[in-house]
NUKE-76564 format. One record per residue (C-alpha): x, y, z; residue in three letters. Coordinates in steps of 0.5 Angstrom, whole numbers, plus 500, padded with zeros to 3 digits. Each point is the difference from the previous one (the first is absolute). Last residue first. Layout:
NUKE-76564
((X,Y,Z),"Ala")
...
//
This chain:
NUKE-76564
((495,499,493),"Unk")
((500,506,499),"Unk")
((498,506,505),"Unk")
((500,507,496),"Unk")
((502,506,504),"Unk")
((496,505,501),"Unk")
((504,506,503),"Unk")
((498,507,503),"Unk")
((505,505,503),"Unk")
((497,506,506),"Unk")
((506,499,504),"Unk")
((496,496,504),"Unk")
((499,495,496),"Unk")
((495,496,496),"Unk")
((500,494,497),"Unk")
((496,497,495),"Unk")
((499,493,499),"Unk")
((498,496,492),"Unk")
((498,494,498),"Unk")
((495,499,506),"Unk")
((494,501,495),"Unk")
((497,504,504),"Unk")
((507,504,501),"Unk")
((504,499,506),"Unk")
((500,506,505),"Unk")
((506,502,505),"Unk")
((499,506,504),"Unk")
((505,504,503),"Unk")
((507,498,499),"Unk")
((507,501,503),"Unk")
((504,504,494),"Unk")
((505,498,496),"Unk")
((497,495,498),"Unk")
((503,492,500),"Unk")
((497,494,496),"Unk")
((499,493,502),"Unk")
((497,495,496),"Unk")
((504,493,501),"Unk")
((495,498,504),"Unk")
((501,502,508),"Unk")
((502,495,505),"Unk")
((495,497,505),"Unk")
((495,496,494),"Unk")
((493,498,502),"Unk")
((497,507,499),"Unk")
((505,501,494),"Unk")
((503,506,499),"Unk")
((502,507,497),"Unk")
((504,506,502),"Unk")
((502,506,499),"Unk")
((505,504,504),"Unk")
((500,508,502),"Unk")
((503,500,507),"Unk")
((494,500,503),"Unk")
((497,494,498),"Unk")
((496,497,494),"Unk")
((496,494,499),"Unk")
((496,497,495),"Unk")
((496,493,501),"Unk")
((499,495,494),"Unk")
((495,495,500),"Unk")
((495,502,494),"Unk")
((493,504,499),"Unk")
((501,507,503),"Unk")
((507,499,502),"Unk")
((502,502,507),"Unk")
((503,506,502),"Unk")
((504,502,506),"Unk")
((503,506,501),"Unk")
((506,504,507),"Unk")
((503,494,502),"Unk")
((505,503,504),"Unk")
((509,498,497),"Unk")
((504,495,499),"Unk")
((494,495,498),"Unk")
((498,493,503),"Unk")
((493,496,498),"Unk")
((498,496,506),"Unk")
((495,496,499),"Unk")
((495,500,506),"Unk")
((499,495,506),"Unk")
((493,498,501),"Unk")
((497,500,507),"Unk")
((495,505,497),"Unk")
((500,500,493),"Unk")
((492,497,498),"Unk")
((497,496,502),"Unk")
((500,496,492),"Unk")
((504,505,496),"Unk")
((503,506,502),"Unk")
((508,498,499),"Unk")
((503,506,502),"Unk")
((506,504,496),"Unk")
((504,505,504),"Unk")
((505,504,496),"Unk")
((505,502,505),"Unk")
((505,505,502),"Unk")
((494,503,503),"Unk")
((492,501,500),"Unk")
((498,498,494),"Unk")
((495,495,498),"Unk")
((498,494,495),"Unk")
((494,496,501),"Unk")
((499,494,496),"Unk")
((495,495,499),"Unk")
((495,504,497),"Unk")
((500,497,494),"Unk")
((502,507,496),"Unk")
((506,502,505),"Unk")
((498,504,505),"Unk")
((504,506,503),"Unk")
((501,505,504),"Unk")
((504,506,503),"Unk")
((502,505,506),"Unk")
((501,495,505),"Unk")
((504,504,505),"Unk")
((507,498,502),"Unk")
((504,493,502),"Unk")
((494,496,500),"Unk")
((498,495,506),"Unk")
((494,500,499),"Unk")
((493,495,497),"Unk")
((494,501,502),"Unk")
((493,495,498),"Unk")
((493,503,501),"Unk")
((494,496,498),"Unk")
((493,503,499),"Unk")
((498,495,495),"Unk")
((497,504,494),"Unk")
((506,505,503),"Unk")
((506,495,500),"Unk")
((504,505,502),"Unk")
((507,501,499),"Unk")
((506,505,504),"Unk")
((507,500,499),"Unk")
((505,504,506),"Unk")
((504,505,501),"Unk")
((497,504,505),"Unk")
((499,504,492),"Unk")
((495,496,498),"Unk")
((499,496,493),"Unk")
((492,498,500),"Unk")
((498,494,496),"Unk")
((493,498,498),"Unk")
((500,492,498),"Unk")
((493,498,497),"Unk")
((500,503,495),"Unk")
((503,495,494),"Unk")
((505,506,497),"Unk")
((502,500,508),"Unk")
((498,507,501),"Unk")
((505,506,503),"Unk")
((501,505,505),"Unk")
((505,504,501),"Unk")
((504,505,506),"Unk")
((496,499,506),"Unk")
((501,503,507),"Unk")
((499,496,506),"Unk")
((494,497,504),"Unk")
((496,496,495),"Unk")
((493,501,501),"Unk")
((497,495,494),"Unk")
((493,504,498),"Unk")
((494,496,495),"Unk")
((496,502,496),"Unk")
((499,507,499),"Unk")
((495,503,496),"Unk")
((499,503,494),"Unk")
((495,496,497),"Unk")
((504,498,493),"Unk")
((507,502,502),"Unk")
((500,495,507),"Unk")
((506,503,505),"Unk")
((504,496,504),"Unk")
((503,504,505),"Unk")
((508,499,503),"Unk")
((503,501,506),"Unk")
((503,505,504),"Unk")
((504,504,497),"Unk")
((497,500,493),"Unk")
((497,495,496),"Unk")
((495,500,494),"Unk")
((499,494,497),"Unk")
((494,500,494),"Unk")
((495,495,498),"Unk")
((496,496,496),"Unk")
((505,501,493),"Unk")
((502,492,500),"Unk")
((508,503,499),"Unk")
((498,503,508),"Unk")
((501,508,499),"Unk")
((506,502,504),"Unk")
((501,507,503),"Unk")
((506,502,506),"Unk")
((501,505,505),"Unk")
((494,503,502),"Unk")
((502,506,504),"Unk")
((496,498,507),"Unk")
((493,499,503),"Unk")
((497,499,493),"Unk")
((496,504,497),"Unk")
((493,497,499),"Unk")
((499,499,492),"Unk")
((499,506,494),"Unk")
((496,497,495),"Unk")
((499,500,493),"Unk")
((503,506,499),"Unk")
((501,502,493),"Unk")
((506,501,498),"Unk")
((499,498,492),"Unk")
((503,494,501),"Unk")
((496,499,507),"Unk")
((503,500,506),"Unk")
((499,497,508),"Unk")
((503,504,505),"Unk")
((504,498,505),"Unk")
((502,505,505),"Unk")
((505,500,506),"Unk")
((506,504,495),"Unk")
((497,499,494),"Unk")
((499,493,497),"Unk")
((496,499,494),"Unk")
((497,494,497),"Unk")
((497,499,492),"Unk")
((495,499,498),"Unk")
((498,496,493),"Unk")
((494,496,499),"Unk")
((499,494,500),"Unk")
((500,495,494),"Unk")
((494,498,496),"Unk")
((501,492,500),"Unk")
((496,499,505),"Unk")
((498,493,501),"Unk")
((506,497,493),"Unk")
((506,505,504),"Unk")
((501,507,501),"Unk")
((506,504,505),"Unk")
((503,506,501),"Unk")
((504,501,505),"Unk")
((498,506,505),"Unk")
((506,505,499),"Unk")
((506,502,505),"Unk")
((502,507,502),"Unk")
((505,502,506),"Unk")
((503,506,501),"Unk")
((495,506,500),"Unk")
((504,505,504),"Unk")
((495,503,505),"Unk")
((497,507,499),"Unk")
((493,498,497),"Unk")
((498,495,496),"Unk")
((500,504,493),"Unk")
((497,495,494),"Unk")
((503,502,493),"Unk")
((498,499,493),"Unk")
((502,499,493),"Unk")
((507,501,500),"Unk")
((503,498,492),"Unk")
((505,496,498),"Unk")
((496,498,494),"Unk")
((501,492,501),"Unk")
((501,501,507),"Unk")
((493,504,503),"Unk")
((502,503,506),"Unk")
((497,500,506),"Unk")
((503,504,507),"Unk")
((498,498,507),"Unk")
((502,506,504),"Unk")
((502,502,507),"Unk")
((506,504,497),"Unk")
((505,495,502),"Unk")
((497,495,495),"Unk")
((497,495,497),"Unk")
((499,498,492),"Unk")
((496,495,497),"Unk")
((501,498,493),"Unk")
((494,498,495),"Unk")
((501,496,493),"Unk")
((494,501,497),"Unk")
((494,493,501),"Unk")
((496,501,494),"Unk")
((503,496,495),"Unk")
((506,502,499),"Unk")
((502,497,507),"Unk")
((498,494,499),"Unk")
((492,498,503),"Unk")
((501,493,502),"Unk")
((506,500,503),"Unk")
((497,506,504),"Unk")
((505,506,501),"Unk")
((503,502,507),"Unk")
((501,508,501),"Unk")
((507,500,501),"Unk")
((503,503,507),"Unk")
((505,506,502),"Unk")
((504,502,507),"Unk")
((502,505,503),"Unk")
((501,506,496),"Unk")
((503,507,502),"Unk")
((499,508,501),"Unk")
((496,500,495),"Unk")
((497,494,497),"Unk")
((501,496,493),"Unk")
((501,505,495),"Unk")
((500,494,495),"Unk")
((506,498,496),"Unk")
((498,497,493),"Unk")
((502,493,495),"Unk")
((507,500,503),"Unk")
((503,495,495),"Unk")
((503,495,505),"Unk")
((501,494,493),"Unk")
((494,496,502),"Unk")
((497,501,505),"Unk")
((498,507,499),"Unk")
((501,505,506),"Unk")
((495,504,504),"Unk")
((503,505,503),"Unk")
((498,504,507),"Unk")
((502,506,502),"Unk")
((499,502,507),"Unk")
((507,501,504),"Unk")
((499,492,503),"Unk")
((501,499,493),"Unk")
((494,495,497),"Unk")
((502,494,495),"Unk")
((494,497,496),"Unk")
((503,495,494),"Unk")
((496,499,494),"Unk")
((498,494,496),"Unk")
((498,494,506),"Unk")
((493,500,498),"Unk")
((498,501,507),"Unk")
((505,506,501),"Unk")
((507,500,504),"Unk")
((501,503,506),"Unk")
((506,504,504),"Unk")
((500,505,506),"Unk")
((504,504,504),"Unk")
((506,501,494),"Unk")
((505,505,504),"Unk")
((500,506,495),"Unk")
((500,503,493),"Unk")
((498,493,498),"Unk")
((506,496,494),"Unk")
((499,495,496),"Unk")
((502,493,499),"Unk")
((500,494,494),"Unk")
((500,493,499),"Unk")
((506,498,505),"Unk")
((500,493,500),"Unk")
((497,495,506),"Unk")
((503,493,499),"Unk")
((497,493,502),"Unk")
//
């Protein structure tokens, strides 16, 4: 397994956020100055630059498409953008153009995450597009015009991270002291998980039944919300910032120190089990799954890129050095291609072969 360099890119500041569309043909990368850029796959053609938001983006999401219903055949490419201006910004990507803007107040909007769309043979209409917005202790349910669909109960602390479940029912929010699961079709909270420490991601076995919360005690948390079990896991050198489930939702990888950790959740689960221990010189700042396949990409702080096999202890052949520590790794739908990017504001795609 090699991974080449396709083609590079360089933002106007440290790159806080990166994202490929559905389709896979362009590349959203947003500047912690503001600037968001959109990139075409192919060869890195800069398509446009939006304005993004003043005094600084935070974060950006893809607006999902149906399957059934392609892009071009009524469902436009829509980019989501967040940002310290308290505003959720949507912009039309084909024409690079603004199309609307939703004010949330004075809190920075940091975290944005969209319902998954589904059909199927009973229901073969998919659901409608909303998208999440988390500013400050506010979660604010968003259509793509930025109107309000609904406006939930404000936490009791910052909300801290977002994750909707792949199956599209429902959506995590945590903050200090635990986590709410909110249904998006009444608007009503399902469940709470206390947890009494500061929580830095959240993430979905792609199955839906593991939720899983990086902390900073430092620790790893999972439930089983359907069953209301609780396992934990400690013992990290750092705080556990980032997470990862493989497809089969077998394998979670995380941060948290010199280490990459993989746990094994299949059967009960990981508790009681020792991880495998993937070594790197320096902190592990990324980890990234493949969508559809079984390689893990990781990157540490001194700049390295790595890929692995779960079942392997020893990196593949695959290793790549930047000049610059990562901050965000994305593998492309079709897992052929990882974008990068960096502190020092340079995006990379590299090109996995086998």
């Amino acid at each position: 397994m090699q991974l080449t360099k396709h083609w590079a890119a360089q933002l106007d500041d440290y790159a806080i956020d990166l994202a490929w569309s559905p389709d896979g043909a362009q590349l959203a990368a947003a500047s912690s100055a503001g600037p968001v850029s959109l990139f075409a796959a192919a060869a890195g053609a800069k398509g446009h630059e939006l304005p993004g938001h003043d005094h600084g983006t935070n974060c950006l999401a893809w607006a999902p498409i149906s399957r059934s219903q392609p892009s071009a055949a009524g469902d436009p490419l829509v980019l989501a953008t967040g940002g310290q201006d308290g505003a959720v910004k949507f912009w039309d990507a084909a024409a690079g153009q603004h199309t609307a803007t939703a004010s949330l107040g004075r809190d920075w909007v940091e975290h944005l995450a969209w319902r998954p769309l589904f059909s199927s043979p009973q229901s073969p209409a998919p659901g409608s597009r909303l998208l999440l917005a988390a500013s400050g202790r506010n979660l604010t349910a968003l259509r793509p015009d930025a109107s309000v669909a609904h406006s939930f109960k404000a936490a009791p602390k910052t909300i801290s991270a977002l994750a909707f479940q792949p199956a599209g029912g429902c959506a995590a929010a945590a903050c200090f002291g635990g986590v709410c699961l909110w249904d998006t079709d009444d608007f009503v909270a399902q469940k709470e998980f206390a947890y009494g420490n500061g929580i830095h991601a959240l993430v979905w076995s792609p199955d839906n039944r593991w939720l899983v919360s990086g902390n900073q005690d430092p620790s790893v948390h999972l439930w089983i919300p359907e069953a209301d079990t609780e396992l934990h896991m400690s013992g990290y050198e750092g705080k556990v910032k980032f997470l990862s489930f493989d497809h089969t939702s077998r394998w979670l990888a995380t941060s948290g120190g010199r280490d990459a950790c993989i746990w094994d959740c299949s059967g009960d689960g990981p508790e009681g089990r020792e991880p495998a221990m993937l070594p790197h010189d320096a902190p592990v700042c990324a980890v990234a799954f493949q969508h559809s396949h079984g390689l893990l990409a990781t990157a540490s702080q001194d700049g390295v890129v790595q890929l692995w096999s779960p079942e392997r202890k020893q990196p593949l052949r695959a290793t790549v050095k930047m000049p610059a520590a990562a901050t965000k790794l994305a593998w492309s739908p079709n897992d052929t291609q990882l974008a990068i990017g960096s502190e020092k504001g340079a995006v990379y795609v590299l090109q996995c072969q086998a």
